[in-house]
C-alpha positions as CSV (number, residue, x, y, z in Angstrom):
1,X,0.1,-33.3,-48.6
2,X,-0.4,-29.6,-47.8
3,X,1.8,-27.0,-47.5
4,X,0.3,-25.6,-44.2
5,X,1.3,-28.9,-42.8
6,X,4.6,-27.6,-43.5
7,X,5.4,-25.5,-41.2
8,X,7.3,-26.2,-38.8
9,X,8.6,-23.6,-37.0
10,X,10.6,-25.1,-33.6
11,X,10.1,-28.3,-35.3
12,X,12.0,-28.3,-38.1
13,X,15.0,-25.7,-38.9
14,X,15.0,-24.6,-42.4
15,X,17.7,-22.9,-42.4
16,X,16.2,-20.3,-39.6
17,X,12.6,-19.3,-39.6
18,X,13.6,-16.0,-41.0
19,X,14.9,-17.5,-44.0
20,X,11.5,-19.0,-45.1
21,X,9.8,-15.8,-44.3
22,X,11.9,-14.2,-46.8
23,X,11.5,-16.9,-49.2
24,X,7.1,-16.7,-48.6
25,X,7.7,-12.7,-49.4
26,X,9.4,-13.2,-52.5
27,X,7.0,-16.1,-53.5
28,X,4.8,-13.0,-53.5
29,X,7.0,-10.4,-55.3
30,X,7.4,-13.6,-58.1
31,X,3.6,-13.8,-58.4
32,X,3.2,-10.0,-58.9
33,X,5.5,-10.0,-61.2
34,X,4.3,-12.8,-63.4
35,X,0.9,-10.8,-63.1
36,X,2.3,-7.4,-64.0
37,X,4.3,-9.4,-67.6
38,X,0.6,-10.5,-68.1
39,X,-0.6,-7.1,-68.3
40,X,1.3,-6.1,-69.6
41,X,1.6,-8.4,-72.6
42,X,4.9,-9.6,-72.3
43,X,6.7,-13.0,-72.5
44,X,8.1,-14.7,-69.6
45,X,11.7,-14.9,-69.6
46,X,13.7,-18.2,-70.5
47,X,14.2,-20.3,-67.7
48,X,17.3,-19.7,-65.7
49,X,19.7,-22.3,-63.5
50,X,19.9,-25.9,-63.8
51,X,16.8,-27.8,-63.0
52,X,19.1,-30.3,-60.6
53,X,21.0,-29.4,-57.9
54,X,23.3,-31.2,-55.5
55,X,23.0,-29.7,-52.3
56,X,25.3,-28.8,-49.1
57,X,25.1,-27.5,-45.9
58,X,26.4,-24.7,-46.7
59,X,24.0,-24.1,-49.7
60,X,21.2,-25.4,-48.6
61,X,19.3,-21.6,-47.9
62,X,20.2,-20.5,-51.0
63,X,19.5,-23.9,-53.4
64,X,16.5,-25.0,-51.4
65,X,14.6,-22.1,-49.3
66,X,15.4,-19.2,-51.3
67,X,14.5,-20.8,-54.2
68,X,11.3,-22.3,-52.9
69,X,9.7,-18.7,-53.6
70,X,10.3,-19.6,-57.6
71,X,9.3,-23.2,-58.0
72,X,8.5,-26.1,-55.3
73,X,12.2,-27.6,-54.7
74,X,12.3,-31.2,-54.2
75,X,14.7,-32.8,-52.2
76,X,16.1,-36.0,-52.8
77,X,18.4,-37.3,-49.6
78,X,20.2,-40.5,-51.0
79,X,23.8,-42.2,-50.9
80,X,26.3,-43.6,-52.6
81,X,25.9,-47.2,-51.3
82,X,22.2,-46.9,-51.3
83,X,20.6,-49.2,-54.0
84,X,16.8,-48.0,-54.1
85,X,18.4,-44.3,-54.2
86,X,20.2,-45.6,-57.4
87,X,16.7,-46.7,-58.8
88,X,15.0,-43.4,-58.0
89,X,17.4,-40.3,-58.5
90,X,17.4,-40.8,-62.2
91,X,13.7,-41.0,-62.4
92,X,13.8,-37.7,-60.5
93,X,16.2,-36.0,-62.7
94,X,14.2,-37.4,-65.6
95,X,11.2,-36.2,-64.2
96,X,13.1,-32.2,-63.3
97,X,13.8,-32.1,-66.6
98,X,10.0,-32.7,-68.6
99,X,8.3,-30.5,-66.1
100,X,10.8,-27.6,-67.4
101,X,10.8,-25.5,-64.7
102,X,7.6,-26.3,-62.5
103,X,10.1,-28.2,-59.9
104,X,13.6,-27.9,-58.9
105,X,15.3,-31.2,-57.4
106,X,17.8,-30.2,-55.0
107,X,19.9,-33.8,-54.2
108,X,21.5,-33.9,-50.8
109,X,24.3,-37.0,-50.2
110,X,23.0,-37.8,-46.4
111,X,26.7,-39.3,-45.2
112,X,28.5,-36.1,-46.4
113,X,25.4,-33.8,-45.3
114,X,25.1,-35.6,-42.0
115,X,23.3,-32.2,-40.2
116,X,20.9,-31.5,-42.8
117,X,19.8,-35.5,-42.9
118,X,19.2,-34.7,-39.0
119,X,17.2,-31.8,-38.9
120,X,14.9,-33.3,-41.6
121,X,14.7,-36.2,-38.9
122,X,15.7,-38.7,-42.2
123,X,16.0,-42.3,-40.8
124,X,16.4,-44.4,-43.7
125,X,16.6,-43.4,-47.4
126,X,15.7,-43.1,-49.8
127,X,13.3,-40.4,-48.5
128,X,11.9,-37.6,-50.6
129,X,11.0,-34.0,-49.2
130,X,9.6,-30.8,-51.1
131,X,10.0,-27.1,-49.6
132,X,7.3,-24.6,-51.1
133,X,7.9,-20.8,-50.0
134,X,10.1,-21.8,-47.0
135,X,7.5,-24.8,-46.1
136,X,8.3,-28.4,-45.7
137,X,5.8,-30.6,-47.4
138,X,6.7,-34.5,-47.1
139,X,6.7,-36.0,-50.1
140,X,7.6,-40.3,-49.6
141,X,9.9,-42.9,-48.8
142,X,11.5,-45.8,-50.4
143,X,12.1,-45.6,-54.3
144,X,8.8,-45.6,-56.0
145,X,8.2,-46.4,-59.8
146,X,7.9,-43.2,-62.5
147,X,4.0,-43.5,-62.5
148,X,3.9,-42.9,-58.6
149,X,6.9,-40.0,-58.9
150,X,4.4,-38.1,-61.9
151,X,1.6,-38.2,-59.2
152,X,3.3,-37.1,-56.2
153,X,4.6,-34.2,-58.3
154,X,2.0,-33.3,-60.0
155,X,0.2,-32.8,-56.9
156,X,3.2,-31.0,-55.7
157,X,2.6,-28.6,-58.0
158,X,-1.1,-28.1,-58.0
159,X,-0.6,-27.7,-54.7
160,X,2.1,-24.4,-54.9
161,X,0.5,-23.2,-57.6
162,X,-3.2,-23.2,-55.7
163,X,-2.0,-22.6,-51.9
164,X,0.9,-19.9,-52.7
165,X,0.4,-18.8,-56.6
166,X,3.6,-20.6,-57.5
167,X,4.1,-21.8,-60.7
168,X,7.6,-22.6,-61.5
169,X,10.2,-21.0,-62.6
170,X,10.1,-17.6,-65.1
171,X,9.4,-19.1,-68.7
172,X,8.7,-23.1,-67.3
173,X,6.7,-25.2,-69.2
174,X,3.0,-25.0,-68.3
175,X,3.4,-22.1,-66.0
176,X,0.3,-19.9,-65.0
177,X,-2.7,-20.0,-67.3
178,X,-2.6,-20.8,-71.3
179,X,-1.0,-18.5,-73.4
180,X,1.2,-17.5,-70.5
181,X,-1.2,-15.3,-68.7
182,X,-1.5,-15.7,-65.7
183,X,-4.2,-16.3,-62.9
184,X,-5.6,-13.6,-61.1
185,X,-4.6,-13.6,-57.6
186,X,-7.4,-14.1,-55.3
187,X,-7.5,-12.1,-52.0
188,X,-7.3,-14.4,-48.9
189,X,-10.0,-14.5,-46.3
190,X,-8.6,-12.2,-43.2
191,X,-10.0,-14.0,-40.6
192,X,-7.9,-17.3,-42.3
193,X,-5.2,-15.5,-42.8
194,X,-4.6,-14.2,-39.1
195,X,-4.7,-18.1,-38.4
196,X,-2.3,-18.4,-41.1
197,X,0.1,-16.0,-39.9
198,X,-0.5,-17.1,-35.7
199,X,1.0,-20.4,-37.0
200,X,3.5,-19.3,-38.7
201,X,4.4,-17.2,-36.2
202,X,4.6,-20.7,-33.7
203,X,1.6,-19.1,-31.5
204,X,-0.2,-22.6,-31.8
205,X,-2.4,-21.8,-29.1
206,X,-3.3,-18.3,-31.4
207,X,-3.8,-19.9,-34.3
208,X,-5.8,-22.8,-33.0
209,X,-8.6,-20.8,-31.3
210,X,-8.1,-18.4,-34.8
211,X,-9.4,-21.6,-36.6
212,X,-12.0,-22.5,-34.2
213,X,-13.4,-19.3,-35.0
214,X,-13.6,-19.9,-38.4
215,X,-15.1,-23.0,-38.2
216,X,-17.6,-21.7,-35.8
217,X,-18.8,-19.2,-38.5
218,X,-18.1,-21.9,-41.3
219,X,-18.5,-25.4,-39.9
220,X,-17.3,-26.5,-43.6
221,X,-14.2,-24.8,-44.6
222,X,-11.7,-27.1,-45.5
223,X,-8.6,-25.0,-45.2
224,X,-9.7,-23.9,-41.7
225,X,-10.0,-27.7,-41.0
226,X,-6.4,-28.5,-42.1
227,X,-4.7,-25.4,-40.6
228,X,-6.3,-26.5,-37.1
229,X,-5.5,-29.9,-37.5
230,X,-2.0,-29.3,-38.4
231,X,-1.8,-26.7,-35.1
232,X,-3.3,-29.2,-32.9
233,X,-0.5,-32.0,-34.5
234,X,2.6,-29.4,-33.7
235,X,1.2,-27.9,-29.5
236,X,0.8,-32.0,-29.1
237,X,4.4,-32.6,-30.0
238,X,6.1,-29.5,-29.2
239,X,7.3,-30.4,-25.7
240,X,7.6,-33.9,-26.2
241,X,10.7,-36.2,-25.4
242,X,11.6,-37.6,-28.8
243,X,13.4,-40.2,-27.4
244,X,11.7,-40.9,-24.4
245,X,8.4,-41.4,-26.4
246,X,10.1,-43.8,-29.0
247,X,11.8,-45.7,-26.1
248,X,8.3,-46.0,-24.5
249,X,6.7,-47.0,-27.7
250,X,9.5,-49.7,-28.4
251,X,8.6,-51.2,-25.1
252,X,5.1,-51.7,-24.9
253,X,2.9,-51.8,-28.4
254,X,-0.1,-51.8,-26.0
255,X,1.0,-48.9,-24.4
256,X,-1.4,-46.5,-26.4
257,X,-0.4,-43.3,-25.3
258,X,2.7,-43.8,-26.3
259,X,1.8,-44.9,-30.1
260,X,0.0,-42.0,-30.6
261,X,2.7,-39.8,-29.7
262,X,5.0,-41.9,-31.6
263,X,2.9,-41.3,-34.6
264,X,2.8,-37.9,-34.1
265,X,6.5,-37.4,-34.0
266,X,6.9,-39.4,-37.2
267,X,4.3,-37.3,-38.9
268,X,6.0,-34.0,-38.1
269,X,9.4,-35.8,-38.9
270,X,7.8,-36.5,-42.4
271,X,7.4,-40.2,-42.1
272,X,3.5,-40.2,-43.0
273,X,3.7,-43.9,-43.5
274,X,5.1,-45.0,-40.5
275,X,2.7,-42.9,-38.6
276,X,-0.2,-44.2,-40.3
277,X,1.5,-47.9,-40.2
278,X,1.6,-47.4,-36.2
279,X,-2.0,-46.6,-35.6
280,X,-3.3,-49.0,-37.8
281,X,-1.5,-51.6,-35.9
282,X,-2.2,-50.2,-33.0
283,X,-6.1,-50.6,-33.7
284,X,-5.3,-53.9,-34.7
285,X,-3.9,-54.7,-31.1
286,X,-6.6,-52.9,-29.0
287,X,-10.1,-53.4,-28.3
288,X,-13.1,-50.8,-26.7
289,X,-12.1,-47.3,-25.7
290,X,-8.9,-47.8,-26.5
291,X,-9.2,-49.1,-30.3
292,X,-11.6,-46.5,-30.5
293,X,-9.1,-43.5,-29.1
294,X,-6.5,-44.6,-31.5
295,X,-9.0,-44.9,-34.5
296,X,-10.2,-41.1,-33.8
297,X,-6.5,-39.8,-33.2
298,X,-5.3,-41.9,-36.9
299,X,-8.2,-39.7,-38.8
300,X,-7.5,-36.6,-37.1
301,X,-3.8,-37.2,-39.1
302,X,-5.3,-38.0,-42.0
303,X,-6.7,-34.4,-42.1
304,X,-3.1,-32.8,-41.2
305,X,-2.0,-34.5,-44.7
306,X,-4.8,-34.4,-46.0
307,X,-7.8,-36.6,-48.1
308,X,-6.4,-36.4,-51.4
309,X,-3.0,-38.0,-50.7
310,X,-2.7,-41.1,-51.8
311,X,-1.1,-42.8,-48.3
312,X,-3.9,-41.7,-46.8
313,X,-5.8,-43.6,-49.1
314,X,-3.9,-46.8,-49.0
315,X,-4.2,-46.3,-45.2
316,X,-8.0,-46.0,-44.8
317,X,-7.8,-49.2,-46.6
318,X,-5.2,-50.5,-44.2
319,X,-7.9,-49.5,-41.1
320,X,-10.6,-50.9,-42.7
321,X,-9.2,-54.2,-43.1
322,X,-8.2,-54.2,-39.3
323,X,-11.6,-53.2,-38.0
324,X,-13.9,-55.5,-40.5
């Protein structure tokens, strides 16, 4: 789980690219601020708002991408009749609440917010999202226990705070460094950040050659790794039949071209698990070149999420019980 993964500009609307633009500039303004209060010595303000939200069409920009530039905002899609959502929206709530600040859950009701539920490509519920400075970062599906929730949100967090200097809101509980102070910003490697920006930008073809040059330099940087991984994932898809490719898939399991652009669609959908599920059954189906085309594609989106996510843990365990 990364936030560059996250963006998903012609993939996924969020509420208009310009929108989360806006919201990654005043993730920036935030984090100035917080450093200039540090300076100067001063406390961070109380927090303000509630920590849970129920969410609309109509207030999604404000509620969820606007306020992305504060705090990561998770977003819960459930419904009434839905009895796993039951199980986990309280745990959630819980959970916004203890972390004071360093999340905002943002609950939207998926039969009354049928558009949204679309655009987010949400095919069964419950399924739980995060949006960090305008980005969408999948989060998981299916109600999970409170021990699984504290991880995925922890590393939620880690994850803003490290990759866009968020920390929560003003005055949150554990916010910025001890004491309140907070972390020194640290510049952002040009040559990275041109890549950055060609993705965001939706020139995938840019920002992949951007990252190749990166890694030619620096065969080992991780970030450059992820960022071209992630731009390879969204020029594959990007003029793709979505239904075409799932009708394809549906009829022939052996058909492997098809899986793998299955699995691509449901990563960028944000259904990590299905993708991986597909491929490793997919491996489990094939033999020679072919088992070993879909093995290659399977880790190639294990780096677009990602080596310290725990699906792609339980995954590689999945694949390695299929090939030995």
């Amino acid at each position: 789980m990364q936030p560059r993964n996250m963006s998903m500009r012609g993939v996924v609307d969020l509420a208009a690219v310009k929108a989360a633009g806006e919201a990654a500039q005043k993730a920036e303004q935030a984090r100035a601020e917080r450093a200039r209060r540090a300076d100067a010595g001063e406390a961070p303000p109380a927090v303000q708002g509630s920590l849970v939200v129920d969410v609309t069409e109509e207030t999604f920009e404000a509620e969820v991408v606007q306020r992305s530039a504060e705090a990561p905002v998770v977003v819960d899609f459930w419904a009434e009749w839905c009895g796993p959502c039951k199980q986990l929206s309280p745990i959630l709530e819980r959970l916004a609440e203890e972390y004071a600040g360093r999340f905002v859950l943002a609950k939207i009701d998926v039969d009354a917010n049928q558009m949204l539920a679309a655009q987010f490509g949400i095919q069964s519920i419950p399924s739980v999202m995060a949006v960090v400075a305008g980005q969408l970062v999948p989060l998981f599906q299916g109600a999970v226990n409170e021990a699984q929730a504290r991880q995925y949100l922890d590393q939620l967090v880690l994850v803003a705070e490290q990759r866009f200097g968020i920390t929560g809101l003003a005055g949150a509980s554990g916010a910025g460094e001890p004491g309140g102070a907070a972390a020194p910003a640290v510049p952002e490697d040009p040559t990275l950040a041109a890549a950055h920006d060609a993705l965001d930008r939706g020139d995938l073809g840019g920002a992949i050659q951007a990252y190749r040059n990166v890694l030619s330099d620096r065969p080992g940087n991780e970030e450059a790794k992820l960022g071209l991984a992630q731009a390879e994932l969204l020029q594959r898809v990007q003029d793709l039949d979505p239904q075409a490719v799932r009708k394809a898939a549906a009829e022939d399991p052996k058909d492997v071209g098809a899986q793998l652009d299955a699995a691509d669609l449901d990563l960028v959908g944000g259904h990590v698990e299905d993708a991986f599920g597909r491929l490793v059954d997919t491996v489990g189906r094939t033999a020679g070149e072919d088992r070993d085309r879909v093995r290659v594609h399977l880790l190639g989106l294990f780096e677009v999420i990602g080596s310290d996510d725990p699906r792609v843990g339980r995954a590689r365990t999945a694949l390695a019980r299929v090939l030995f």
